[in-house]
RODO-2510 file (C-alpha; in nm, 4 decimals, decimal comma):
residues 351
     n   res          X          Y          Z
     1     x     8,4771    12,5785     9,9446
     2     x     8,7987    12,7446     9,8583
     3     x     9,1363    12,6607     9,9485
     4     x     9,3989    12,8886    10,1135
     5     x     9,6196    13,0347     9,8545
     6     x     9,8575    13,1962    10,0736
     7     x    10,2038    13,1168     9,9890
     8     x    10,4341    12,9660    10,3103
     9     x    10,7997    13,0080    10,3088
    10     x    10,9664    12,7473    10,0477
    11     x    11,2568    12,7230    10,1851
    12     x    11,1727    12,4713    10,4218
    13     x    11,0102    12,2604    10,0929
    14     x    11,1793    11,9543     9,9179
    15     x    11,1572    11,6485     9,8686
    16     x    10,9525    11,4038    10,1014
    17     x    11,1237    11,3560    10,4332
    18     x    11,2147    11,0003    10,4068
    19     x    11,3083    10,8794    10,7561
    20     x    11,4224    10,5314    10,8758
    21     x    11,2270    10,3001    11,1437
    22     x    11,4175    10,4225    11,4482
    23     x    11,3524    10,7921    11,3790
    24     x    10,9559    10,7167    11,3905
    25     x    10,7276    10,7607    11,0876
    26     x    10,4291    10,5707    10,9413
    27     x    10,5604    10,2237    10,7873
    28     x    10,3696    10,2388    10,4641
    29     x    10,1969    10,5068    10,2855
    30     x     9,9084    10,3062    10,3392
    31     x     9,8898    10,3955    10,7292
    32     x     9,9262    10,7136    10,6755
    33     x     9,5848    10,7562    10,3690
    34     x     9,3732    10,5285    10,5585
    35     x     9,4280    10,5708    10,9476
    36     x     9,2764    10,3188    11,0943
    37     x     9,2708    10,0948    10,8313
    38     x     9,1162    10,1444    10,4507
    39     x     8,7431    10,0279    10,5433
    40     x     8,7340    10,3294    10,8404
    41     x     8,5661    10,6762    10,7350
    42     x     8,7699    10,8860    11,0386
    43     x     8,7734    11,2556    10,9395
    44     x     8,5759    11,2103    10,6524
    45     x     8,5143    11,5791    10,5234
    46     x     8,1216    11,6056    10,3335
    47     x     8,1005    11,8507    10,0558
    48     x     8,0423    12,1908    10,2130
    49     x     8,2097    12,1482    10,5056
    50     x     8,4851    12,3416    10,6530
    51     x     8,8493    12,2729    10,5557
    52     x     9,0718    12,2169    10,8383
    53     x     9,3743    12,3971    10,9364
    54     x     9,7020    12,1221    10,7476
    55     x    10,0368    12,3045    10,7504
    56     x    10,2339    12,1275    11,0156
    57     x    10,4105    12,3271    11,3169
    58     x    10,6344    12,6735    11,1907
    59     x    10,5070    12,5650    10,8285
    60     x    10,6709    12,2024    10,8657
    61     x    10,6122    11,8843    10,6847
    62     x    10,2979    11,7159    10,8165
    63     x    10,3511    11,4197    10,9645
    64     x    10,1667    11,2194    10,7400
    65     x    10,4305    11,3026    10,5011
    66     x    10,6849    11,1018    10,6879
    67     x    10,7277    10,7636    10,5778
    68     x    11,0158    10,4851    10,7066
    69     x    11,2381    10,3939    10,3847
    70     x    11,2389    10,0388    10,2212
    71     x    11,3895     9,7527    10,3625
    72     x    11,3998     9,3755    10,3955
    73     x    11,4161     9,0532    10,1244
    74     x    11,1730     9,0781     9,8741
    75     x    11,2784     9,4914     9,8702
    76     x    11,6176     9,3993     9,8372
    77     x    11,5633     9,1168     9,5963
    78     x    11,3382     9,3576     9,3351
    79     x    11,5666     9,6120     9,3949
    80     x    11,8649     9,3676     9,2585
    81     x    11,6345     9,2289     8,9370
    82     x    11,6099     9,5990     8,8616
    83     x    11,9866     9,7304     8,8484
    84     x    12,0936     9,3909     8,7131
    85     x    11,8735     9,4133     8,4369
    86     x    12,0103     9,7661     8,3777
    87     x    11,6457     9,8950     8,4251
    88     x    11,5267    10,2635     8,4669
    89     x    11,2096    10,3092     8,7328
    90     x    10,9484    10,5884     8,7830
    91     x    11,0171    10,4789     9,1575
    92     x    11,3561    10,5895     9,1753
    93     x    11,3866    10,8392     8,8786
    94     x    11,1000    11,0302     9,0463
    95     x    11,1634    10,9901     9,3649
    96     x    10,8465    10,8313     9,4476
    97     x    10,7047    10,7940     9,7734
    98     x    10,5777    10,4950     9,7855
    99     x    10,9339    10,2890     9,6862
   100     x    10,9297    10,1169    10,0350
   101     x    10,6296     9,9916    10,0272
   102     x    10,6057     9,8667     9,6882
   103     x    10,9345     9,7208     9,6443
   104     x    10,9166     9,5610     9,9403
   105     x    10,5716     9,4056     9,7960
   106     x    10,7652     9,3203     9,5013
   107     x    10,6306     9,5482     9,2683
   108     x    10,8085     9,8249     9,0412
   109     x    10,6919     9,9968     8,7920
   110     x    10,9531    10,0373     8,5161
   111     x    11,0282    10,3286     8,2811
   112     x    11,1055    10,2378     7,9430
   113     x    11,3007    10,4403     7,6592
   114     x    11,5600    10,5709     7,9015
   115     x    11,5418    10,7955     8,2337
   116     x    11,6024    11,1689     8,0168
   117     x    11,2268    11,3118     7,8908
   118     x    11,2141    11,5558     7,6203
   119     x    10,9755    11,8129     7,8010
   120     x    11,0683    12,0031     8,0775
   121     x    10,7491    12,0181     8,3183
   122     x    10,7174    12,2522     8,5857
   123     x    10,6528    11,9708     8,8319
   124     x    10,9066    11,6338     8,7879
   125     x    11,2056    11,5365     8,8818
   126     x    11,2670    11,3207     8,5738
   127     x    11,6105    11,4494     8,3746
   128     x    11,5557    11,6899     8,1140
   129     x    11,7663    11,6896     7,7939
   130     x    11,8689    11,4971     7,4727
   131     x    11,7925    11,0928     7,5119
   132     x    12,0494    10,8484     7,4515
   133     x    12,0403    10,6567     7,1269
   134     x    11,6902    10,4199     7,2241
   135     x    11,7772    10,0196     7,2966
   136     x    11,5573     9,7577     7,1076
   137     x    11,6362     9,5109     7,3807
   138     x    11,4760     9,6742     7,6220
   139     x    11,1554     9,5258     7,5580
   140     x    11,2876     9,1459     7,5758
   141     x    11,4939     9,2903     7,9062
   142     x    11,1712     9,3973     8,1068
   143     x    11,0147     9,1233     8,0373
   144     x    11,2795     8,9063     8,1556
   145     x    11,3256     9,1148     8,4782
   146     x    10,9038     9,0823     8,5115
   147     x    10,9275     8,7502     8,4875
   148     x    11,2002     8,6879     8,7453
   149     x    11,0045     8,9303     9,0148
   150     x    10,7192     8,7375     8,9851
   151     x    10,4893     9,0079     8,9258
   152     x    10,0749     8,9872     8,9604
   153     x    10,1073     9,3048     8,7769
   154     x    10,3060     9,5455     8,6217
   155     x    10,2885     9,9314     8,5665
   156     x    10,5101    10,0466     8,2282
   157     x    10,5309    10,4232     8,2205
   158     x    10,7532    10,6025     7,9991
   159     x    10,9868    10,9710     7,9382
   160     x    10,8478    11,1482     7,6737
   161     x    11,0369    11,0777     7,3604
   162     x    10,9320    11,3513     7,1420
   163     x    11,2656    11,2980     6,9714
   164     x    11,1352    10,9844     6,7784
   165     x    10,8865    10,9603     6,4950
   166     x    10,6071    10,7492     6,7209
   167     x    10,7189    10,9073     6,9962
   168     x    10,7962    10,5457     7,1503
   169     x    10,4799    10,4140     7,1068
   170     x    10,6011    10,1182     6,9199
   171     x    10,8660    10,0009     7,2270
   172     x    10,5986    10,0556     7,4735
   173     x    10,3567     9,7710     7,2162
   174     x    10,6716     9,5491     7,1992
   175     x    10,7513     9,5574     7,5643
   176     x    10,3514     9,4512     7,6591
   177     x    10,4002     9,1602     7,3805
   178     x    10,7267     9,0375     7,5685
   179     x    10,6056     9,1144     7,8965
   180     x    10,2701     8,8688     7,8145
   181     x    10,4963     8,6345     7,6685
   182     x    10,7025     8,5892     7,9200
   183     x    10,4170     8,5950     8,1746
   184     x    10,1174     8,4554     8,0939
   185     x     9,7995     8,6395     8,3281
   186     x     9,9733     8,9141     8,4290
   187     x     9,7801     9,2338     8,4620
   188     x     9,9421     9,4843     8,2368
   189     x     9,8961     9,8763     8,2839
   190     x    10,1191    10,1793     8,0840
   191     x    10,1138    10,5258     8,1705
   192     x    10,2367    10,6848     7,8318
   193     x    10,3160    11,0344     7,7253
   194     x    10,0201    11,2125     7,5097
   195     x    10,2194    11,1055     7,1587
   196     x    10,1255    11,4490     7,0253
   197     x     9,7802    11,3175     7,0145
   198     x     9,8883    11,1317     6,7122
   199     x     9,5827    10,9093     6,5920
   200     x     9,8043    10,6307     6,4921
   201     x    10,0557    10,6069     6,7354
   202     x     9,7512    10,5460     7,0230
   203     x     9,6340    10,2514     6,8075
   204     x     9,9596    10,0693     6,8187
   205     x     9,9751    10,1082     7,1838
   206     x     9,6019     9,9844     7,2866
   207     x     9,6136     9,7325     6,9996
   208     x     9,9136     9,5306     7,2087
   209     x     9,5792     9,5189     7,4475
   210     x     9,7224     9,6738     7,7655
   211     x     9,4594     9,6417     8,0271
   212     x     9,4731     9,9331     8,2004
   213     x     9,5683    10,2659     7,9429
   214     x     9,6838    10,5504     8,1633
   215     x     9,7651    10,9103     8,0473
   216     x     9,7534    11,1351     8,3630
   217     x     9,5937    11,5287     8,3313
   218     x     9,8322    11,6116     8,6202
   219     x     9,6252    11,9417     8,6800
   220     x     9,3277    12,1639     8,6926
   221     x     9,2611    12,3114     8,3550
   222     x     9,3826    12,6403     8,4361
   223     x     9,7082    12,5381     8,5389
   224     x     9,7707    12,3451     8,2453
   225     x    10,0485    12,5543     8,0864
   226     x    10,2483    12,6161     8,3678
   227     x    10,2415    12,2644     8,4957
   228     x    10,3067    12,0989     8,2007
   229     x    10,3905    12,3549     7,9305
   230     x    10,3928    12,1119     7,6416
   231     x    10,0740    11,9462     7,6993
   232     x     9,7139    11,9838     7,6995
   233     x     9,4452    11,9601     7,8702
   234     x     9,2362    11,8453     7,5348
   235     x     9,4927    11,6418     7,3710
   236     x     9,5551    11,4248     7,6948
   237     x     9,1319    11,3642     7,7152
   238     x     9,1832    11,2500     7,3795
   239     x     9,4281    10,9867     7,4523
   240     x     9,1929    10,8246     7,6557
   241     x     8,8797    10,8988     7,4533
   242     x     9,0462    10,8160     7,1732
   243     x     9,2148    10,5115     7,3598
   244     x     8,8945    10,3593     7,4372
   245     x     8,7589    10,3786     7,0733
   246     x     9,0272    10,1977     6,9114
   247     x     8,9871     9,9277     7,2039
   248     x     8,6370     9,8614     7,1751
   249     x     8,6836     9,8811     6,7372
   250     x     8,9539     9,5627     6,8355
   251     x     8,6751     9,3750     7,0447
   252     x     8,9063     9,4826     7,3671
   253     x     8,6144     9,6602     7,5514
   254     x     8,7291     9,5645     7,9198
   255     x     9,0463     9,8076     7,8959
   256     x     9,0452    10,0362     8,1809
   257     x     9,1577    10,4161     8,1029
   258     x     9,3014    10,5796     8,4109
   259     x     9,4228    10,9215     8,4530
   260     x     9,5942    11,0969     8,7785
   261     x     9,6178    11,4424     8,9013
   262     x     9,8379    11,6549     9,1727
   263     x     9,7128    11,8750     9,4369
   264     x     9,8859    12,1529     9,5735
   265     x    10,0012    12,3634     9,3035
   266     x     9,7221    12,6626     9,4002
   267     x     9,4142    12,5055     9,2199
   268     x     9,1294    12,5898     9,4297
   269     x     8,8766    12,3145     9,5549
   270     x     8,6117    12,4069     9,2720
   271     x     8,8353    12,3916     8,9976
   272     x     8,9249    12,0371     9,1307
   273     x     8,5924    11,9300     9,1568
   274     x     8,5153    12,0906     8,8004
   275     x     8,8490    11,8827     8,6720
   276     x     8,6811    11,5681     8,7917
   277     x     8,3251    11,6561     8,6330
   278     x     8,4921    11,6842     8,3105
   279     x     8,6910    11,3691     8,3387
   280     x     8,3890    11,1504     8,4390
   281     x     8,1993    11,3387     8,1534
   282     x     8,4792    11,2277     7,9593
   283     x     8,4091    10,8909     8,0550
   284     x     8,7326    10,8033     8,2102
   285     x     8,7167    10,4730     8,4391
   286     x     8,9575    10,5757     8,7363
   287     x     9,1138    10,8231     8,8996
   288     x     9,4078    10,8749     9,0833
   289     x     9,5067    11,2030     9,3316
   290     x     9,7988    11,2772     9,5240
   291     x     9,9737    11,5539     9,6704
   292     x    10,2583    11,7673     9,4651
   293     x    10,6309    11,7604     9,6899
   294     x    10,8156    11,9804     9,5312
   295     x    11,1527    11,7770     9,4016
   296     x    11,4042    12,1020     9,4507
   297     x    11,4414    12,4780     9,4411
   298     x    11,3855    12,5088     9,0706
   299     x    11,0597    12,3425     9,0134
   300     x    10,7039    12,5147     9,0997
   301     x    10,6675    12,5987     9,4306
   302     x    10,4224    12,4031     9,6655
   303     x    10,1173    12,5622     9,7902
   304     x     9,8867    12,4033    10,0152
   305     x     9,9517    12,0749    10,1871
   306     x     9,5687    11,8731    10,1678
   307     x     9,5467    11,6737    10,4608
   308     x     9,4072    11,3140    10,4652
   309     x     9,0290    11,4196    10,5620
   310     x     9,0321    11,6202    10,2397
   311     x     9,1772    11,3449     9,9921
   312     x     8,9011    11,0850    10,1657
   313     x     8,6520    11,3433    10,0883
   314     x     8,7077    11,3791     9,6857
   315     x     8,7651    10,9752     9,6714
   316     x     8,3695    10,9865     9,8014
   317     x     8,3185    11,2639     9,5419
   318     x     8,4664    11,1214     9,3046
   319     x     8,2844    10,7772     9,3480
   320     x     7,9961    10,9593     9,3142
   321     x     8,0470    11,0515     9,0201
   322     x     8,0773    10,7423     8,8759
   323     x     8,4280    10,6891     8,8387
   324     x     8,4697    10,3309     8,9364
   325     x     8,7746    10,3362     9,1076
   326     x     8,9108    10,6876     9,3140
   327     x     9,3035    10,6296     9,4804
   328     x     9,3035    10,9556     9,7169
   329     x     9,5353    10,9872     9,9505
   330     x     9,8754    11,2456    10,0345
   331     x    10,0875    10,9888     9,8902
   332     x     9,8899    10,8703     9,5974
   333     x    10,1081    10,8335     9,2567
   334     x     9,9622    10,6741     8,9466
   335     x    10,1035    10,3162     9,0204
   336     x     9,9767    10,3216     9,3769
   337     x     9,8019     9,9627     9,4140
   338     x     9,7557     9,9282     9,0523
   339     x     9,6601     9,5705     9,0480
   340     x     9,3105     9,6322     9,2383
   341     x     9,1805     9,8640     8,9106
   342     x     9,2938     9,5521     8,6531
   343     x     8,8958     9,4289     8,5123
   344     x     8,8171     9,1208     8,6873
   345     x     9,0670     9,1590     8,9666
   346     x     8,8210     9,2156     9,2876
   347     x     8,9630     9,5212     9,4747
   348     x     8,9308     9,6571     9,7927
   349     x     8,6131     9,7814     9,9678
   350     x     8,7171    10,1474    10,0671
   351     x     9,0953    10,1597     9,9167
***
């Protein structure tokens, strides 16, 4: 079953159309990748059927890319911990989606070791350039600002910091020691950079016991170097493979290893399919996939919106499979209702 690789007119792309309550629009991403509500099967595509026609009207933004922006207390109150504690989030920095929702949920997931990344992908709206001189009370600050928000959980993702000699791994081990200290139970996940594939630098992240280890693929293996031009395919397996040695050589056998791609970006439907046999054969415990919206003129050029039908379809795929836990949806990002993968937390049904 292969995808349409036609290219549309990107001049109409950006950014997701953000649009507030009075103008319409779905009020969480979570209406919009389970219509009808997460335990419903509606328009559930099985392998072999036909793909439906998904570009919206004149090659417009489907309307289940429309989503009302944040709003109300507990939004407002995370979104003051954050800027007071002069905090940098993926939520913000790259332009996430799914800001409204979370925040006003009172979860964030923060960036760590500043908001410029060394790499230049093809695909992110993260600042590209030299980093500012790195802060070693950053660590003690997010855990502070954690324990203030009251978290259940906590996603820690980072810019790649090629720049230093771990690259960062030791701030991202500090920053899950204060975070734990500071807040005893919380679930802890961190979606780090690949470190080079650096042996040593993965052990001092999974031995400060994270429970969730997350290094996302981003794309099909042919796509690789234009995606993500400094990484690999290989190298970022081996974070997680790797990853999960050193945990279970520590007695920490219950840490989850997570990994997240993009759809969009003119992969065809067997080379996703074929990305998700090797990650399972990789042995890779979930799975997160979302739809690429492209951040401006100057990053890769979107081609195929997937609609909802075909995200719900490769979450059944995917479970499968074997993976145990599949987040499919238009507006999926790695962080997206994080908490339900933690070990021992039960999670949802069909979400």
């Amino acid at each position: 079953m292969a995808l349409d690789n036609s290219r549309p007119d990107f001049s109409a792309l950006g950014e997701l159309t953000m649009v507030g309550a009075e103008s319409g629009g779905h009020a969480t991403p979570s209406e919009i990748m389970y219509p009808g509500g997460p335990q419903t099967d509606g328009g559930l595509l099985a392998p072999g059927d036909p793909v439906p026609e998904n570009a919206g009207p004149g090659g417009r933004r489907p309307e289940w890319l429309k989503v009302r922006l944040g709003a109300g207390a507990t939004y407002l109150g995370t979104r003051s911990i954050v800027h007071g504690g002069a905090l940098n989030t993926v939520c913000e920095e790259a332009r996430c989606p799914n800001i409204g929702e979370c925040w006003a949920l009172g979860t964030a997931t923060i960036m760590i070791l500043g908001s410029v990344c060394t790499r230049n992908c093809g695909f992110c709206a993260i600042a590209t350039g030299r980093p500012p001189i790195t802060d070693p009370d950053e660590p003690r600050r997010v855990g502070e600002a954690v324990r203030q928000m009251r978290l259940q959980h906590v996603v820690i993702t980072m810019v790649a910091r090629d720049d230093l000699p771990d690259g960062g791994a030791r701030m991202v081990a500090d920053t899950i020691r204060h975070i734990r200290a500071a807040s005893p139970g919380i679930g802890i996940e961190v979606l780090i950079s690949d470190l080079n594939g650096r042996e040593a630098d993965i052990r001092t992240v999974v031995e400060a016991r994270p429970d969730i280890l997350g290094h996302n693929v981003e794309t099909v293996l042919r796509l690789q170097r234009p995606v993500r031009r400094r990484a690999r395919w290989d190298r970022s397996v081996f974070v997680l493979t790797h990853g999960r040695e050193i945990a279970h050589g520590i007695g920490f056998g219950e840490m989850v290893t997570k990994t997240g791609m993009m759809l969009g970006l003119g992969e065809t439907w067997d080379e996703v399919l074929e990305a998700m046999r090797l990650l399972r054969e990789a042995d890779i415990d979930v799975l997160t996939i979302g739809q690429y919206l492209r951040p401006s003129r100057q990053h890769l050029p979107l081609m195929k919106y997937y609609t909802p039908a075909e995200f719900m379809s490769l979450r059944r795929i995917g479970l499968e499979m074997g993976f145990r836990h599949v987040q499919s949806g238009p507006l999926v990002r790695s962080s997206y209702h994080a908490a339900e993968q933690v070990p021992g937390r039960q999670a949802a049904e069909a979400v």
